[in-house]
C-alpha positions in Angstrom: 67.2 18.9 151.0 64.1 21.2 151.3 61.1 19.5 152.4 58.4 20.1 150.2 55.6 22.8 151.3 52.7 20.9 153.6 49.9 21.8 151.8 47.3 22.0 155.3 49.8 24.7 156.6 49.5 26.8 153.2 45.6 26.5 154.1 46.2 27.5 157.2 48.4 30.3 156.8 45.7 31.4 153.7 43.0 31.2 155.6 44.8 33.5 158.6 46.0 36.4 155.8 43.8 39.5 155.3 41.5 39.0 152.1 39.5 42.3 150.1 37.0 41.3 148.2 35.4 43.8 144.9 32.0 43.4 143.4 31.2 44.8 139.7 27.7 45.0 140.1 25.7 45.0 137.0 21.8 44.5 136.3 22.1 40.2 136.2 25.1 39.6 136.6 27.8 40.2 139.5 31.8 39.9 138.9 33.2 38.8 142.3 37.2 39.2 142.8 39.0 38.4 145.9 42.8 39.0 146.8 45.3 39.0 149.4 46.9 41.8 151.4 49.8 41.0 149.4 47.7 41.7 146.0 47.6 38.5 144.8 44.2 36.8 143.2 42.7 34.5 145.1 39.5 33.7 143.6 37.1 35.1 141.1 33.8 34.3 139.9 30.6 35.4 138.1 26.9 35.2 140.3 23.9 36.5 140.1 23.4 39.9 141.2 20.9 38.8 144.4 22.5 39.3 147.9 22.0 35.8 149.0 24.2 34.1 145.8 27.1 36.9 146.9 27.2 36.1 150.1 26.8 32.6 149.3 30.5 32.4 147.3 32.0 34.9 149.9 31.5 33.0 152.9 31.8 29.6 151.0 35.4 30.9 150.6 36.6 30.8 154.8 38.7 33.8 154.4 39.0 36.5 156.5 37.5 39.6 154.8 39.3 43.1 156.1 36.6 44.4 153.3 34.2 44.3 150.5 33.9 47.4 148.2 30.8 48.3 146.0 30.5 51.3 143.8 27.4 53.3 144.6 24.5 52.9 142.5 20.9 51.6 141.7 20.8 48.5 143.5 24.1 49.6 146.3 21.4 50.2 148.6 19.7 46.9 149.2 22.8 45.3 148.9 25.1 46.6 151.5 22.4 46.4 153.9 21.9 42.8 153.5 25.2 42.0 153.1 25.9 43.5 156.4 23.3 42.0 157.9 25.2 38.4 156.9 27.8 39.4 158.7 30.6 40.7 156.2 31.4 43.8 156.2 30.7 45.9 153.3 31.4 49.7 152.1 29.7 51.5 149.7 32.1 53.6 147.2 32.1 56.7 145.2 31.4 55.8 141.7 32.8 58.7 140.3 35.6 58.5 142.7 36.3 55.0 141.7 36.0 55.3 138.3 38.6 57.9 137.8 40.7 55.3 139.3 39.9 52.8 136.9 40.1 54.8 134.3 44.2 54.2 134.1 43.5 50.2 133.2 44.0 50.0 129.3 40.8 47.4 128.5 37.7 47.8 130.7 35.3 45.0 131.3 34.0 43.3 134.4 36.6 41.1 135.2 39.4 44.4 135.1 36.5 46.3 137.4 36.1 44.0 140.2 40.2 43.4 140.1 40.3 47.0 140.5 38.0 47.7 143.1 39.1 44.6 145.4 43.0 46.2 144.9 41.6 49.6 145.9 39.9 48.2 149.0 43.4 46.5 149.9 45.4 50.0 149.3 42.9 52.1 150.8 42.5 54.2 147.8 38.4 54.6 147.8 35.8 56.9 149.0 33.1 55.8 151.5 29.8 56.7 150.4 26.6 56.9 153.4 24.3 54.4 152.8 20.7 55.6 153.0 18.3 54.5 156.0 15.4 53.2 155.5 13.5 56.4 156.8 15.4 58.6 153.8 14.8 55.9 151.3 10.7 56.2 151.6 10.8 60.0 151.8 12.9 60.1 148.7 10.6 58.0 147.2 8.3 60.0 148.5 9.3 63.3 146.8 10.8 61.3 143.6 7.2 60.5 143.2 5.5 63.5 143.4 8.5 65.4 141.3 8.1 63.2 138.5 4.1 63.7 138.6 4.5 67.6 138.9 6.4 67.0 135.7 4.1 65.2 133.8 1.3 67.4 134.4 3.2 69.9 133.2 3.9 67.9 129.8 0.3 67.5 129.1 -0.6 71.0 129.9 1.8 72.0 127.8 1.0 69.0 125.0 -3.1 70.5 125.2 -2.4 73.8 124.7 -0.4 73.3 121.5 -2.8 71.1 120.2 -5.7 74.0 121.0 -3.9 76.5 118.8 -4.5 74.3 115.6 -8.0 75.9 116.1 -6.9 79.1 117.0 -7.9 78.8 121.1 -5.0 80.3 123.5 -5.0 79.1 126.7 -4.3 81.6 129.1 -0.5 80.7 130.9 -1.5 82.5 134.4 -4.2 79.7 134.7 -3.8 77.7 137.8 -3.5 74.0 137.8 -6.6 73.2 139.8 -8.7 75.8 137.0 -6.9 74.3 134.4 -8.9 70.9 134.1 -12.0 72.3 134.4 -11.1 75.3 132.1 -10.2 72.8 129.7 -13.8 71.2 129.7 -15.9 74.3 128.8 -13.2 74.9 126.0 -13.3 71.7 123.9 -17.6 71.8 123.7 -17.5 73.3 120.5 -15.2 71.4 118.9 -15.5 68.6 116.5 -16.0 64.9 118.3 -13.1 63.4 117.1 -10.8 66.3 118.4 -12.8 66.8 121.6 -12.9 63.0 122.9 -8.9 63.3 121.7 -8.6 66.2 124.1 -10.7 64.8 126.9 -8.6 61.9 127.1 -5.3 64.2 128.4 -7.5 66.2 130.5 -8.9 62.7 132.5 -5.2 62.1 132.5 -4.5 65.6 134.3 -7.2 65.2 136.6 -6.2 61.5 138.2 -2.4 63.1 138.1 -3.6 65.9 140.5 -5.6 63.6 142.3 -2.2 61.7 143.0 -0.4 65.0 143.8 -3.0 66.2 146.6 -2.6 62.3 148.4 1.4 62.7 148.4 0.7 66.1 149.3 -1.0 65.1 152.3 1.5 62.3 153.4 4.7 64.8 152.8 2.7 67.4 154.9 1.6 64.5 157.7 5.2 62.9 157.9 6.6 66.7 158.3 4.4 67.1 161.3 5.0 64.0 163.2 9.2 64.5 162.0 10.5 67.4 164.8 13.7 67.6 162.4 11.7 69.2 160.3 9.9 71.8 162.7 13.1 73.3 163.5 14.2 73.9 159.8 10.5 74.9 158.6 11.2 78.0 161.2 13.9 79.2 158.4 12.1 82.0 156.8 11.5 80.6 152.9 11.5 76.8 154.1 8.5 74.7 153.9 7.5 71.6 154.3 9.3 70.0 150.8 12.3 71.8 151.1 12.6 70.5 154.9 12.3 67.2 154.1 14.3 67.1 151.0 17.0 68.7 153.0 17.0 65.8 155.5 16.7 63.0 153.7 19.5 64.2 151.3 21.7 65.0 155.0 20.2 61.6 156.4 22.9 61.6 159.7 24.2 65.2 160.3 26.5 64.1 162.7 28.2 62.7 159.4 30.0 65.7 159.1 32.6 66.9 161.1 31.9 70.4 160.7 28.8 72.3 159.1 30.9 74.3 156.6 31.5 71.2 154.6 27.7 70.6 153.9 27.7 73.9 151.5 30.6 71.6 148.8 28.6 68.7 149.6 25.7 70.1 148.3 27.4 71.5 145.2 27.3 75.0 146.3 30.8 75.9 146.8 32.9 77.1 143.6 35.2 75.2 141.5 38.7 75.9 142.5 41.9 75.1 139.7 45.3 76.6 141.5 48.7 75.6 139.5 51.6 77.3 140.4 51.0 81.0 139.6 47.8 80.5 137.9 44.6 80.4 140.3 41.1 80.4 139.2 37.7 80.4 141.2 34.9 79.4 139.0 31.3 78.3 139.4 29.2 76.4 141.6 30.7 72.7 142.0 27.4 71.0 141.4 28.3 67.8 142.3 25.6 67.0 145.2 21.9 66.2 145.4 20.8 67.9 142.6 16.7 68.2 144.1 18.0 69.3 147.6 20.3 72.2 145.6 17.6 73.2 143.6 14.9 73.3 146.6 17.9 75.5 148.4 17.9 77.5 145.6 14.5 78.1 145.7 14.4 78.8 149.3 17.1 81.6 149.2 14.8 83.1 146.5 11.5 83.3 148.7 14.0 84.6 151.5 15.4 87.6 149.6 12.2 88.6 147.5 9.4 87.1 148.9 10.4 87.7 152.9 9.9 91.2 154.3 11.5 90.7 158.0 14.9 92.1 158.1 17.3 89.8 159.4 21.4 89.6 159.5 21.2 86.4 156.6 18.9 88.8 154.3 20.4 91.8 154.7 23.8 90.4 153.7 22.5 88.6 150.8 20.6 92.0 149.3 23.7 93.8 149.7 25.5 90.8 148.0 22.9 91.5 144.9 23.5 95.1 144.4 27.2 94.4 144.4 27.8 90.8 142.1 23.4 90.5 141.1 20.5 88.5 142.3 21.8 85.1 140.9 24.9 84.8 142.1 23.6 86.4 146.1 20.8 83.7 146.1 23.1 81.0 145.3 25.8 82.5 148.3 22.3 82.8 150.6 21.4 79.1 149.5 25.1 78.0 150.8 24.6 79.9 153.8 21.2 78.1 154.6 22.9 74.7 153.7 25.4 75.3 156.8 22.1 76.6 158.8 20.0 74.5 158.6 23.1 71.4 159.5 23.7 72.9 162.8 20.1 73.5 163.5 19.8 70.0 162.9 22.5 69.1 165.0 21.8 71.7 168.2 18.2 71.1 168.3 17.5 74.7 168.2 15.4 77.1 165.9 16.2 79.8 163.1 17.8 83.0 164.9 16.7 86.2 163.6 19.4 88.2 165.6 
């Protein structure tokens, strides 16, 4: 007869099998499901979404994790960092990347998300994502501030001029921003009081927003002097100080990529390619990257081929792109082309080139 299964030595041979582990991450709550390299569940279970409680139930477990996926988003950050710091070991996915893949499951919830993520961990079927250090996190946080400031004083510019042309007053566009407030002040004198206190609330507003704009400007200008990264890339003609440190926090590690050609796709500046058989079609720009560091690149390939008068191999090319194919499309090629610069600058050490 068979002798029944010794239940320590089905422990033991548990507890020696490879185990992946995938976390649906949500705002409260966190759906935790673990199988084994065979693709069976092991366990499952519902925490709270703090690092300590998910580390807590994984390591409760005793299994040997080969590893843990979480998509990339809001709080991926904090948590792969401290979960790595506990010892188990962690990788950061590509959200988009992982939900195409999850997209095939018929009903979508939690439960099915975790299950699918821990089954792509064990097949290998996921996209690393780099986890942020904590030097790109505060200059992100850095510029994030600022941009969304820049934005808002441009909302209650906006929002007081269109409240001036109820009494016929234009507001000249061309004004600067640091006139502006004090332009504003001689304007609303002759107005009625309940319209001018009205008024002179949003322009008390404006002034404390540029107040707050000049301190990050100093601190983004300070940081950029004490960061020798960005000294080499500020030499690029059309690169200042923002558009250097945008581009580095947004590279983080350049030795990331194997080769500097990659970074112009990676920053969504490479066109969309659909080939089938006979039919083969380029289209536009990816856009699929950093959106702030593509649109300072933009900007940057603009000041180079309008603004910059020294004649160099990069602007010469991209003027005699514009004549043939027009200025938009040659300063998004010239913005690709300073992408893949500026990443081997970073990784040679060495300045822009004019030969």
């Amino acid at each position: 007869m068979d002798q029944p299964p010794n239940p320590k030595e089905a422990r033991h041979r548990s507890s020696l099998m490879k185990h992946y582990s995938g976390l649906d991450v949500s705002l409260k709550e966190t759906f935790i499901s673990i199988v084994d390299e065979k693709g069976k569940i092991v366990k499952e279970e519902v925490v709270a979404s703090e690092s300590s409680a998910i580390a807590e139930f994984l390591l409760s477990q005793s299994r040997e994790y080969e590893s843990i996926g979480i998509e990339s988003g809001q709080l991926s950050i904090s948590m792969c960092k401290e979960l790595k710091n506990l010892g188990l070991p962690v990788i950061c996915v590509d959200a988009r990347h992982m939900a195409a893949a999850l997209s095939a499951r018929i009903n979508k919830n939690d439960k099915n998300d975790a299950r699918g993520i821990a089954q792509m961990m064990r097949v290998g079927l996921f996209k690393e994502v780099l986890v942020k250090s904590d030097e790109a996190c505060q200059v992100k946080i850095m510029l994030g501030s600022r941009r969304q400031l820049i934005r808002s004083r441009e909302q209650i510019a906006g929002t007081i001029r269109g409240l001036l042309k109820i009494y016929g007053i234009k507001v000249n566009q061309r004004l600067s921003s640091a006139n502006f407030a004090f332009k504003m002040q001689e304007t609303i004198n002759n107005l009625d009081e309940i319209s001018k206190n009205s008024i002179e609330s949003l322009v008390h507003s404006l002034e404390t927003i540029e107040e707050s704009i000049r301190k990050l400007d100093k601190m983004l200008s300070e940081q950029g002097k004490k960061d020798e990264d960005c000294k080499l890339l500020t030499t690029v003609p059309g690169v200042g100080i923002i558009v250097a440190m945008t581009y580095k926090a947004a590279i983080d590690n350049p030795y990331r990529f194997e080769t500097s050609y990659t970074v112009g796709a990676y920053m969504g500046l490479s066109p969309r390619q659909y080939a089938s058989g006979e039919i083969d079609r380029h289209g536009s720009i990816s856009k699929m990257g950093p959106v702030e560091c593509r649109n300072m690149l933009y900007e940057a390939a603009q000041v180079l081929l309008v603004k910059c008068k020294r004649t160099f191999k990069l602007r010469s090319w991209g003027l005699k792109l514009a004549k043939k194919k027009g200025m938009k499309k040659a300063i998004i090629a010239v913005a690709r082309k300073l992408s893949v610069i500026m990443h081997r600058m970073l990784v040679n050490k060495t300045e822009f080139c004019y030969q």
